[in-house]
C-alpha positions as CSV (number, residue, x, y, z in Angstrom):
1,X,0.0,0.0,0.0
2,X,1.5,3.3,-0.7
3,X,1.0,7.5,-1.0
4,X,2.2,9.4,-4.4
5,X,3.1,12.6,-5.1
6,X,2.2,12.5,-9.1
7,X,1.7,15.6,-11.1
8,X,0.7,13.5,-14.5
9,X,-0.7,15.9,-16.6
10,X,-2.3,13.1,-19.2
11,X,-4.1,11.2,-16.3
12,X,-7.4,12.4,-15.7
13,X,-9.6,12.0,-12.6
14,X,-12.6,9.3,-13.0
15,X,-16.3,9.9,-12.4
16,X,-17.1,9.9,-8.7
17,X,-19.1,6.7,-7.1
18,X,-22.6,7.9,-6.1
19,X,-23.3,10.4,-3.4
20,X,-24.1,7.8,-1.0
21,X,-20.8,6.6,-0.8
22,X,-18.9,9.5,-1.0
23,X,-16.8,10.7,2.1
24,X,-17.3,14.3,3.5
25,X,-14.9,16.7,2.2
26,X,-12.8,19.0,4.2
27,X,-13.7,22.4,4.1
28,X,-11.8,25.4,4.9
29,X,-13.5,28.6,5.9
30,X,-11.9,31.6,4.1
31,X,-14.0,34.0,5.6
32,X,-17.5,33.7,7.8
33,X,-19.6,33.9,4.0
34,X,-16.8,31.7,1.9
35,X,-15.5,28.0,2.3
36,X,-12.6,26.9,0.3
37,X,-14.2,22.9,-0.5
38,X,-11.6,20.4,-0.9
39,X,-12.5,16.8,-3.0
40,X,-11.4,13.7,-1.2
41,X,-10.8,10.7,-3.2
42,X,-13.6,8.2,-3.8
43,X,-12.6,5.1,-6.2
44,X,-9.3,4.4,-8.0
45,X,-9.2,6.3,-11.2
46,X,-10.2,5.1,-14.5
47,X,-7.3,6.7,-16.5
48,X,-4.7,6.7,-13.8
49,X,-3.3,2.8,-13.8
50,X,-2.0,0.5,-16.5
51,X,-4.2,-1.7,-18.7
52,X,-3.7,-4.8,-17.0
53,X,-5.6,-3.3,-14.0
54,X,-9.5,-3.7,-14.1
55,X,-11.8,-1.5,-12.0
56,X,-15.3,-2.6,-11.0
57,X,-18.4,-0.2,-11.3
58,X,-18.0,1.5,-8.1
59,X,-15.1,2.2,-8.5
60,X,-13.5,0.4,-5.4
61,X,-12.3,-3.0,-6.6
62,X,-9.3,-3.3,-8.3
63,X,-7.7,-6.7,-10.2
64,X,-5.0,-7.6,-12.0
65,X,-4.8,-9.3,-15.1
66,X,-2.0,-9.2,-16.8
67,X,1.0,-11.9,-17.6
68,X,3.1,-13.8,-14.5
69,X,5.5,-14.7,-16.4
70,X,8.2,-11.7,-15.2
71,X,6.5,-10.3,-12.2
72,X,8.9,-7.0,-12.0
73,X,7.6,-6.2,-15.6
74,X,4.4,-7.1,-15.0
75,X,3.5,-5.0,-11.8
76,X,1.0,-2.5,-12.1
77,X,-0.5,0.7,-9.8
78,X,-4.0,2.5,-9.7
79,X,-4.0,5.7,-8.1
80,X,-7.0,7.8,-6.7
81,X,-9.0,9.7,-8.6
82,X,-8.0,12.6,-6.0
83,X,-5.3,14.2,-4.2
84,X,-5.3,13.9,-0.3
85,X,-5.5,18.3,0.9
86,X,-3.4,18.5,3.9
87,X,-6.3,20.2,5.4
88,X,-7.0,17.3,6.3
89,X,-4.8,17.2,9.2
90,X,-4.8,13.5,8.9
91,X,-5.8,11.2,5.9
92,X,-6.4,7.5,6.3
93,X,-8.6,5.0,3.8
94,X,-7.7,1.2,4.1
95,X,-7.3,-1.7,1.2
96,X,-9.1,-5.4,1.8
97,X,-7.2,-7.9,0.1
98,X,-8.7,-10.1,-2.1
99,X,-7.2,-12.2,-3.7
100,X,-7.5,-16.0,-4.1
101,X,-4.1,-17.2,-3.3
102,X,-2.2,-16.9,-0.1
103,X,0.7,-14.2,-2.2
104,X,1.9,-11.5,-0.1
105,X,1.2,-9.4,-3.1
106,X,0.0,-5.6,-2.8
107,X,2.2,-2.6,-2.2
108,X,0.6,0.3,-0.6
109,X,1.5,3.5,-0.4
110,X,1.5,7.4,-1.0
111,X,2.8,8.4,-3.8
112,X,3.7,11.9,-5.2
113,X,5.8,11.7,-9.1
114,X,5.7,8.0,-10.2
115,X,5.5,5.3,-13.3
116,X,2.3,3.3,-13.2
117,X,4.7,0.3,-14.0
118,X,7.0,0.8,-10.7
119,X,5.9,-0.7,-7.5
120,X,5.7,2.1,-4.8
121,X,8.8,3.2,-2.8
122,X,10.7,2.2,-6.5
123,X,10.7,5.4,-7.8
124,X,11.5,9.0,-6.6
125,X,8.6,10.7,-4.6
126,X,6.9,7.4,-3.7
127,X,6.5,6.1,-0.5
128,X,5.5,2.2,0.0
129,X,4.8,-0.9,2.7
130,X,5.0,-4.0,0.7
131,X,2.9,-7.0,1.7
132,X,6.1,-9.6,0.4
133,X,8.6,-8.8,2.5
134,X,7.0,-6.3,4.8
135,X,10.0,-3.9,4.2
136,X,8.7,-0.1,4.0
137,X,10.6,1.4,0.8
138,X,11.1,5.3,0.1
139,X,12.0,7.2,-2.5
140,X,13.6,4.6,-4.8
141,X,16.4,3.3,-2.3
142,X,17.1,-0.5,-2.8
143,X,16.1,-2.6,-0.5
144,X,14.2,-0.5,1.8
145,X,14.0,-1.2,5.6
146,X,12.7,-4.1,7.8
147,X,8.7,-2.3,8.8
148,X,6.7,-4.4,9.9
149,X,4.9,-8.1,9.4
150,X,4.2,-9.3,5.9
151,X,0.7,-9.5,4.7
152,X,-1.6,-11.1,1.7
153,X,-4.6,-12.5,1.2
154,X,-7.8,-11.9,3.9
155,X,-5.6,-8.5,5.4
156,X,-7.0,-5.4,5.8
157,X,-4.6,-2.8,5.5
158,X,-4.5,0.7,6.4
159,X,-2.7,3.5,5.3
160,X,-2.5,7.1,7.0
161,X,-0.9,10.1,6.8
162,X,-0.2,12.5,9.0
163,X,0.0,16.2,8.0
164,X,1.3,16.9,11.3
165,X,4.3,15.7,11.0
166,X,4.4,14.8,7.7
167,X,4.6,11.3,8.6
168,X,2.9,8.0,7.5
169,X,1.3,5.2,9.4
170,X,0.0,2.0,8.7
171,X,-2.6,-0.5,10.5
172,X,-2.6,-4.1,9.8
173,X,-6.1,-5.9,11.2
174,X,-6.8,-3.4,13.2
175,X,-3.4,-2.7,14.9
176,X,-1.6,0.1,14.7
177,X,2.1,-0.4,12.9
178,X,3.8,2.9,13.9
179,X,5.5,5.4,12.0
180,X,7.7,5.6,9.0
181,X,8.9,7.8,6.3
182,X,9.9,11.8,6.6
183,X,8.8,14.8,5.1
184,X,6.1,13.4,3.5
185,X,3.4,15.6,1.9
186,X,6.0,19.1,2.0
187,X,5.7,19.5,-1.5
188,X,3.8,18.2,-4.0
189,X,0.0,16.7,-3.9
190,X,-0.1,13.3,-2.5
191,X,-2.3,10.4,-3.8
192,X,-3.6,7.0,-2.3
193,X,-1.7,4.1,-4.5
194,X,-1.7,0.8,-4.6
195,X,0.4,-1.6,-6.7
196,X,-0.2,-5.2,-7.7
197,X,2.3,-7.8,-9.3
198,X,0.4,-11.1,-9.9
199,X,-2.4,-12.1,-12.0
200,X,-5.5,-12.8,-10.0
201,X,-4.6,-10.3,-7.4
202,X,-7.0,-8.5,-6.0
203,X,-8.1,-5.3,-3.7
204,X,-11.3,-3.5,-2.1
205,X,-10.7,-0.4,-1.0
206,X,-12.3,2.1,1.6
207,X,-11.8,5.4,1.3
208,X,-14.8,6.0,4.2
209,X,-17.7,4.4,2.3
210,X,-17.7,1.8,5.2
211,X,-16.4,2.0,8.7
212,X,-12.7,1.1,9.2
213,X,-11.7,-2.0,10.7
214,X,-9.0,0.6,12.7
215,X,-10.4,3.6,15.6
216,X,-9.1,6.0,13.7
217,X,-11.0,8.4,15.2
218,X,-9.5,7.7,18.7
219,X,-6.5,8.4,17.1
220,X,-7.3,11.5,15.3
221,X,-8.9,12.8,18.8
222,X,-5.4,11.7,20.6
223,X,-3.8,14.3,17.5
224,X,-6.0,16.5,18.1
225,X,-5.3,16.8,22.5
226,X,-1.6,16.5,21.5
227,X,-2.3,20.1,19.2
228,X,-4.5,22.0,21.8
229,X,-2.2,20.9,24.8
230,X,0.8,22.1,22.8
231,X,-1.0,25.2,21.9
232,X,-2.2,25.9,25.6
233,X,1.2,25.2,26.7
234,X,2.9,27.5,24.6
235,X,3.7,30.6,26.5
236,X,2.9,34.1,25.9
237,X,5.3,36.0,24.4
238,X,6.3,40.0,24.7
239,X,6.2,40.4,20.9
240,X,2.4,39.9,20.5
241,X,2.5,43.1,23.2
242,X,2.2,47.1,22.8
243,X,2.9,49.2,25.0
244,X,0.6,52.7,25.5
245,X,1.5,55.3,27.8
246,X,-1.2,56.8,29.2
247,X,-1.8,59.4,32.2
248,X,-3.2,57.5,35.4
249,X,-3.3,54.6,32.8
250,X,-1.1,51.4,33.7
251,X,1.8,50.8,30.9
252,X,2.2,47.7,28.9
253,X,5.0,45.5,29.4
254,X,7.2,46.3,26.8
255,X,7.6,48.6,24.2
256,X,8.0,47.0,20.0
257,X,11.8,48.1,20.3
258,X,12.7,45.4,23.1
259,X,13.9,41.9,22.2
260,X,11.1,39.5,23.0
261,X,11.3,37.7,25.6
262,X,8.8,34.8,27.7
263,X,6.3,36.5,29.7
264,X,6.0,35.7,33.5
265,X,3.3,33.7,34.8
266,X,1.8,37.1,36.5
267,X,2.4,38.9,33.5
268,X,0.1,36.7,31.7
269,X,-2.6,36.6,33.8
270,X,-2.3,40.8,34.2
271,X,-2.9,40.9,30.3
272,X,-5.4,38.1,30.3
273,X,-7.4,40.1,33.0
274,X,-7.0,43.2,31.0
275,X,-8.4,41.3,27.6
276,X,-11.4,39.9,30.0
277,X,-12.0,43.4,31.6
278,X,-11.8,45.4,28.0
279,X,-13.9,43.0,27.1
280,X,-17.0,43.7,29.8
281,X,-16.9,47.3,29.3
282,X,-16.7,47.4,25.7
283,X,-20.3,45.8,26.2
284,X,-21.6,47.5,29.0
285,X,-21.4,45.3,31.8
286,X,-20.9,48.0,34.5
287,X,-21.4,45.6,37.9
288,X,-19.6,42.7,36.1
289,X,-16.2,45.3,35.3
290,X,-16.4,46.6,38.6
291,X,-16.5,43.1,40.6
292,X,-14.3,41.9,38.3
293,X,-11.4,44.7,38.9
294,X,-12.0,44.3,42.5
295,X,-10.9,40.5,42.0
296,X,-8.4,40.6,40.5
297,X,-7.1,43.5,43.1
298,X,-7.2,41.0,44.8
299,X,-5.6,38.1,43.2
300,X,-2.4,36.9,41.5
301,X,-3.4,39.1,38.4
302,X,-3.9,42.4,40.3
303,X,-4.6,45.0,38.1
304,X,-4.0,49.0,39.3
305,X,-6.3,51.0,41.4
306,X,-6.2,53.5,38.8
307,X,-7.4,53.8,35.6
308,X,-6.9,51.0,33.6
309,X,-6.6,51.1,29.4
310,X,-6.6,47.8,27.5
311,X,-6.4,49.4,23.7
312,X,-8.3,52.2,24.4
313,X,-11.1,50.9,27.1
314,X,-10.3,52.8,30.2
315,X,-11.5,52.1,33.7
316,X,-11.4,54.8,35.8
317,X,-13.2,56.9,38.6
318,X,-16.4,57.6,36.2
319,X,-16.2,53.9,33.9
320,X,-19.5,53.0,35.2
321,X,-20.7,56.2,34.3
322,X,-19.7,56.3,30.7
323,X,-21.1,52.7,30.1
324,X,-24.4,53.6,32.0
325,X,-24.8,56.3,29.1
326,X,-24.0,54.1,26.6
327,X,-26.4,51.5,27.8
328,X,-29.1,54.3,28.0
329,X,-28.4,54.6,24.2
330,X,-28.4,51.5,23.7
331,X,-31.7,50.6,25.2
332,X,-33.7,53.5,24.0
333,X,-32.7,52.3,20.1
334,X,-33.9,49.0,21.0
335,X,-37.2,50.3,22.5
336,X,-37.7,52.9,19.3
337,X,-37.0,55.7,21.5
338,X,-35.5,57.4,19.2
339,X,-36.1,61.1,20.2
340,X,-34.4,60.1,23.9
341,X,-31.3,58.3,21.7
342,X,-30.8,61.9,19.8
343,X,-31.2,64.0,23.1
344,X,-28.6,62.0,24.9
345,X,-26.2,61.6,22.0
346,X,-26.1,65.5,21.8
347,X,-25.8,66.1,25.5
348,X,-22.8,63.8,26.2
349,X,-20.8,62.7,22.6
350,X,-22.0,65.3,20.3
351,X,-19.2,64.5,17.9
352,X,-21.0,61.0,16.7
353,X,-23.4,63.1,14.9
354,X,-21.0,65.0,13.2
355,X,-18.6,62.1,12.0
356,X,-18.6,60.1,8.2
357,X,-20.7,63.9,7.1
358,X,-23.4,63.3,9.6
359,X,-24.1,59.3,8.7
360,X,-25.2,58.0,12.5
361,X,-27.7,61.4,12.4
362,X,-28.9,60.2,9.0
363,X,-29.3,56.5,10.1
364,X,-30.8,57.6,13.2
365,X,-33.9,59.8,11.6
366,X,-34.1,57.0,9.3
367,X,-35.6,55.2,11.9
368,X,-37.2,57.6,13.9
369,X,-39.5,58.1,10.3
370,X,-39.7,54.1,10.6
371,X,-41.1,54.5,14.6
372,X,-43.5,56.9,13.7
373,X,-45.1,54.7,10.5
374,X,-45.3,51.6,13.3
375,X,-46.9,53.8,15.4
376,X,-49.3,54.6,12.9
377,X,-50.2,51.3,11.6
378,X,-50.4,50.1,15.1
379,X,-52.9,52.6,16.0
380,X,-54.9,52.1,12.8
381,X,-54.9,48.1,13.5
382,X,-56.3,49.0,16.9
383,X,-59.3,51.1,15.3
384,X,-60.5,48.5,13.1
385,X,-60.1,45.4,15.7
386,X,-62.2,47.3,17.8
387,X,-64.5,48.5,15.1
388,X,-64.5,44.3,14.2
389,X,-65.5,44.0,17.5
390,X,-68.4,46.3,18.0
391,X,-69.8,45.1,14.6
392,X,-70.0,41.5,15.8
393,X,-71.5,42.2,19.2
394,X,-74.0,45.3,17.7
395,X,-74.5,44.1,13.7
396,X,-74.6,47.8,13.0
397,X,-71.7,48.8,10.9
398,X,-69.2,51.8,11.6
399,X,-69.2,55.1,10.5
400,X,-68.7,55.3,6.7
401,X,-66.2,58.4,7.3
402,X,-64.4,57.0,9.9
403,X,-63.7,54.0,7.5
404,X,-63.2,56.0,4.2
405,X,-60.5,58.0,6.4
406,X,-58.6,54.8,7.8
407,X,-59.0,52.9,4.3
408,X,-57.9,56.4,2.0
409,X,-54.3,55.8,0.9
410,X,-53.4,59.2,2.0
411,X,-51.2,57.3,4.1
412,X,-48.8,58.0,0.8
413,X,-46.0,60.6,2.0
414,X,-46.0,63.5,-0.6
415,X,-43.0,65.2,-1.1
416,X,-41.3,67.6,-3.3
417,X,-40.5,65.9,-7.4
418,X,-37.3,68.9,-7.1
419,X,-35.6,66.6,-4.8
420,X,-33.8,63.6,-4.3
421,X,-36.6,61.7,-5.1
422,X,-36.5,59.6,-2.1
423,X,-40.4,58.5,-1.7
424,X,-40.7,55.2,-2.2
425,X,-43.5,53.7,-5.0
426,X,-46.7,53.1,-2.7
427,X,-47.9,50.0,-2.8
428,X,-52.0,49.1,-1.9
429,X,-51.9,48.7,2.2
430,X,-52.1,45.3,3.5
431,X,-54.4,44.6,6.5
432,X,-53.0,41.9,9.0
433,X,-54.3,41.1,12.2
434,X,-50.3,39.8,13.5
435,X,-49.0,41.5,16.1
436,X,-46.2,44.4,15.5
437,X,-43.4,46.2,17.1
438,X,-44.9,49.2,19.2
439,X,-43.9,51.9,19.4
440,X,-43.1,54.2,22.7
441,X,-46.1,56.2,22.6
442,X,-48.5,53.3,21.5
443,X,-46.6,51.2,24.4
444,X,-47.3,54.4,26.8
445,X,-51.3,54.5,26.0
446,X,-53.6,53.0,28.4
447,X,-54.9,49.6,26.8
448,X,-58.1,49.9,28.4
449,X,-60.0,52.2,25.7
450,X,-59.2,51.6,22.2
451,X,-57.5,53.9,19.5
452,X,-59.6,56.8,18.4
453,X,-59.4,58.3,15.1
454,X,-58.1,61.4,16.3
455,X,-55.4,59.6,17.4
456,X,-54.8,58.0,13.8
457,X,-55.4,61.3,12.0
458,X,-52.5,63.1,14.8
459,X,-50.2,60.2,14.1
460,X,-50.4,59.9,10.6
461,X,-49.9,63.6,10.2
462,X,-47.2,63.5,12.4
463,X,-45.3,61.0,10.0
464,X,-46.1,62.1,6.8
465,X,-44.2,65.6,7.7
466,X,-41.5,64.0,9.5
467,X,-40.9,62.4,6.1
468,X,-41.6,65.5,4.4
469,X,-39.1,68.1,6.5
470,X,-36.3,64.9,6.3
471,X,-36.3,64.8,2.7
472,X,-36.6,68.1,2.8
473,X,-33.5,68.4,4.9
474,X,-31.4,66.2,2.8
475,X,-32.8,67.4,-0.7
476,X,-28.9,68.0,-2.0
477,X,-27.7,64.9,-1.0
478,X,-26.0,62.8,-3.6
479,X,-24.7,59.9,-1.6
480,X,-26.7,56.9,-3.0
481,X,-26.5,54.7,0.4
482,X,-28.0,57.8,2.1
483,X,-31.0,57.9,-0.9
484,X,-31.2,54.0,-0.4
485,X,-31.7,54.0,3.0
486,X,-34.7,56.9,2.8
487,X,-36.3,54.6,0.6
488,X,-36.8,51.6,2.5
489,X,-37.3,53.0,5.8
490,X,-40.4,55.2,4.4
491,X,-41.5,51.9,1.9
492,X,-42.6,51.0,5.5
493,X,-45.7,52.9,5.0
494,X,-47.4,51.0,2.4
495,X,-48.1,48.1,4.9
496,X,-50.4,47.8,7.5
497,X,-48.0,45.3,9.1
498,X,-44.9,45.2,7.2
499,X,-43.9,41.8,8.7
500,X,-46.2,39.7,7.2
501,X,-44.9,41.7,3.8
502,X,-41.3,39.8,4.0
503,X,-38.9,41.1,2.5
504,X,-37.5,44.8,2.6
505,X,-40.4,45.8,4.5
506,X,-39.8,43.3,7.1
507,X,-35.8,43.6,7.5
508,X,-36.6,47.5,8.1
509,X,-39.4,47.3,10.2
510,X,-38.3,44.6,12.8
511,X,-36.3,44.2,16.3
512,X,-32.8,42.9,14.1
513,X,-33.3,46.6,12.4
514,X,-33.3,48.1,16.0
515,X,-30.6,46.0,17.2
516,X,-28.1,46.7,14.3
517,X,-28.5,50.4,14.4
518,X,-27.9,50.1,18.1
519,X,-24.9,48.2,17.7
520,X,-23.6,50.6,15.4
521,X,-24.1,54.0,17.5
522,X,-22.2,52.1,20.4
523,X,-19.4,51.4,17.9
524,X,-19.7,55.0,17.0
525,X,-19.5,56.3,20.6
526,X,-16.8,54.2,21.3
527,X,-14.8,55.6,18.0
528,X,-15.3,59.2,19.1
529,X,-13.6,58.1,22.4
530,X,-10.9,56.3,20.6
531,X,-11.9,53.8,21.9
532,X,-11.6,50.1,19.5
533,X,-14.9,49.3,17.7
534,X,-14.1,46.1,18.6
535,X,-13.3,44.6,22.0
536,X,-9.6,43.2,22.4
537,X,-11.2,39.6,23.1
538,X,-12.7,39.6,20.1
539,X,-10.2,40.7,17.6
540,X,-8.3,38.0,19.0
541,X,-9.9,35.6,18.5
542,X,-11.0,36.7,15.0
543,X,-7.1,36.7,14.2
544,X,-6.7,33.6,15.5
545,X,-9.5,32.3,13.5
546,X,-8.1,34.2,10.5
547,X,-4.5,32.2,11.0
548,X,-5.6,29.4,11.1
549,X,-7.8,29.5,8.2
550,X,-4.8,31.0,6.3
551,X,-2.9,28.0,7.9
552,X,-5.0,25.2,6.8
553,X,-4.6,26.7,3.3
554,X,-1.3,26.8,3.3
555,X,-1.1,23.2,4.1
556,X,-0.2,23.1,7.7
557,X,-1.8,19.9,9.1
558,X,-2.1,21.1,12.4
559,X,-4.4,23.9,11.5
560,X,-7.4,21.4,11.5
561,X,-7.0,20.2,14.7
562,X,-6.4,23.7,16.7
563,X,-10.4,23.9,16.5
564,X,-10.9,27.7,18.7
565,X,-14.5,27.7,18.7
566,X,-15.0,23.8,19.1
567,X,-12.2,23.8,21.9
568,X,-13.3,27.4,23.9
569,X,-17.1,28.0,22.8
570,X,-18.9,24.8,22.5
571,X,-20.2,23.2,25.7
């Protein structure tokens, strides 16, 4: 059984076997939207073996038929229809053999550059355990070295590779064989080969159609702890380090110009603390920084009395303070508030409103038009339930005006042709009966009496010259994100309950809407501080995600086992 390295340009890969047999292939995620997809190898290849080979329809059973008479001449490989990607981390398939005669008679091996008429381990760039002898052979050196136990017919075989340190294994009935061979997979694709010298000789293989006769998954899992405890053991080290001065702010450990050097175990546990404690205030968490600070005061990582800045995120006398405002912020966006989120902003970070030409302002009276259509549909849904209501109890139907006013489409915002054409084409409104986001003032009504037209009429005007005096206000603007975003937040008004609409409508209208806009103005406040928009934490471990992604596609083996999310996230 062996691996190749082969680069033949005039073999082709064969036909895949069908999906139900086909092994999962590795994927490597490039980024959180793109995978990089990675075919594993399913059946021996049509094209890539001699004639004298014979491949059943699957794809998996392989038999030689060629002449005895002068075996060396007459021995023959197949190789894999694909290469084995080192993202792998580790590779393993075995090979059944099959044939009728007690011959110790198949080579197998990885194989990189090769001749389909050389055995593996014969040529350069092939690697190969051969069943006759049991010798493993390498790279074309005669007479290889003594392995392990010969095999032949009734053997199951397996063969693995190990991109982590570029090693390969093989199993023989279900026992591990050990190691052999160097630098193995370091350049070059590698392929699953096996070679046959006798007529009637015959393989199955198993390139994970079927469970393997070895626990390879114990031993991948034993890989995988040897990675993370290596990686977990590894110390830090000054070079990943800034240092900031700051006043009454506590100074890095070194500065980029020192030599790097091991940090202490305290020193490791100070910045660990400070990544943890960044972390908390970049989100917020007032009573969880404070109690946390006090802590570690008091524990091996103690942390200064004074104000404390981990890139930026300082904790000082009035912390709590700062991230009590933000919260405020926060909250009020996610309530819809959005006339307390613009008074706040002004009286303590007036500067967000100014930045990227005014974009957070714009964003922000965005949705303030958006609240004040909710709060009109919501009011208008209230009318005719309890209109629906009276009907069924009484029989008598409403008031014809009251109904002509609530069904009129004057709901449609007019505004002037001159400008920036922002209104949105008015669609027909949509009754629906589902429930809605409310608004604060619909939220602040007493839900003992029902809406009263008056009510609709003050609310609807209220929007339609919000929307007027905002397009008004932005009439010279030529920046087509500002002109897309006035158009779906006042599209809102064609539906009664813009939820049930999907879509656009939907997207605007909803509680993700409030929440991203509220995430944003925090990353704002937080940039006018300069302050990261980011916590520490997390653009650590989005680095380290980046690595290893880059990593895996570099071919590091390794890179598949140091899982960050599977090892720190997942219960």
């Amino acid at each position: 059984m062996s691996l190749s390295n082969d680069s033949d340009e005039d073999s082709s890969p064969s036909p895949p076997p069908p999906s139900r047999d086909a092994r999962p292939m590795p994927t490597v995620s490039a980024t959180s939207e793109e995978q990089v997809t990675y075919p594993l190898p399913t059946r021996w290849g049509d094209q890539n073996r001699l004639n004298v080979l014979s491949v059943s329809h699957d794809g998996r059973e392989l038999s030689h038929h060629g002449n005895t008479a002068n075996e060396k001449e007459h021995a023959a490989n197949a190789r894999a229809n694909h290469f084995v990607p080192p993202a792998c981390g580790i590779y393993y398939f075995e090979v059944e053999i099959r044939s009728k005669e007690q011959k110790r008679c198949a080579n197998i091996s990885p194989i990189n550059h090769f001749k389909y008429s050389r055995l593996p381990g014969w040529e350069a760039s092939s690697w190969g355990y051969h069943g006759d002898d049991g010798n493993a052979y390498e790279a074309g050196r005669p007479g290889g070295v003594t392995y392990a136990p010969t095999f032949g017919s009734g053997d199951i075989i397996g063969c693995g590779i190990d991109f982590t340190n570029h090693k390969v294994f093989y199993t023989k009935n279900q026992t591990f064989l050990g190691f052999v061979f160097d630098d193995v997979g370091k350049e070059g694709n590698i392929y699953p080969v096996v070679g046959l010298r006798h007529s009637g000789d015959c393989v199955r293989v198993n390139f994970g159609h079927d469970a393997f006769a070895f626990d390879i998954e114990n031993h991948v899992q034993e890989r995988r702890k040897t990675t993370w405890d290596t990686i977990m053991k590894t110390p830090l080290n000054s070079t990943l380090l800034r240092r900031r001065y700051h006043k009454n702010a506590i100074k890095s450990l070194i500065t980029i110009t020192e030599p790097p050097s091991i940090l202490t175990e305290d020193e490791s546990k100070s910045v660990l603390s400070q990544l943890v404690l960044s972390y908390l205030v970049h989100h917020g968490y007032a009573k969880a920084a404070r109690a946390f600070h006090k802590q570690q005061n008091r524990g091996h990582g103690k942390l200064p009395e004074d104000d404390v800045e981990m890139d930026g995120v300082r904790v000082g006398d009035d912390f709590e303070g700062d991230i009590e405002r933000r919260t405020a912020i926060v909250n009020s966006i996610m309530k819809g508030d959005i006339d307390t989120t613009l008074e706040e902003i002004r009286r303590y970070y007036p500067t967000v409103l100014e930045a990227d030409d005014g974009l957070v302002l714009f964003k922000l009276r965005c949705r303030k038009l958006v609240e004040l259509i909710l709060e009109t549909n919501e009011i208008k849904r209230g009318i005719n339930n309890g209109k629906e209501r009276e009907e069924s109890s009484t029989g008598v139907s409403g008031s014809n005006i009251d109904r002509q006013l609530l069904d009129d489409d004057g709901m449609n915002m007019d505004v002037d042709d001159d400008a920036l054409d922002f209104a949105p084409s008015i669609q027909p409104l949509h009754q629906s009966k589902s429930p809605s986001l409310r608004s604060p003032s619909v939220e602040g009504r007493s839900t003992s009496r029902p809406a009263t037209t008056a009510e609709f009429e003050a609310a609807l005007t209220a929007a339609i010259e919000y929307g007027q005096n905002f397009n008004n206000d932005y009439k010279l603007e030529k920046r087509p994100e500002l002109r897309q975003m006035f158009e779906q937040a006042s599209s809102v008004i064609a539906w009664n309950n813009p939820f049930e609409a999907g879509g656009g409508a939907a997207d605007v209208a909803g509680q993700e809407a409030r929440v991203v806009l509220a995430n944003e103005v925090n990353e704002a406040i937080l940039k006018s501080q300069g302050q990261p928009v980011r916590p520490t934490l997390e653009m650590v471990y989005r680095h380290a995600a980046t690595c290893l992604t880059q990593l895996g596609l570099a071919g590091v083996g390794s890179a598949v086992f140091a899982d960050v999310p599977k090892e720190l996230l997942e219960p």
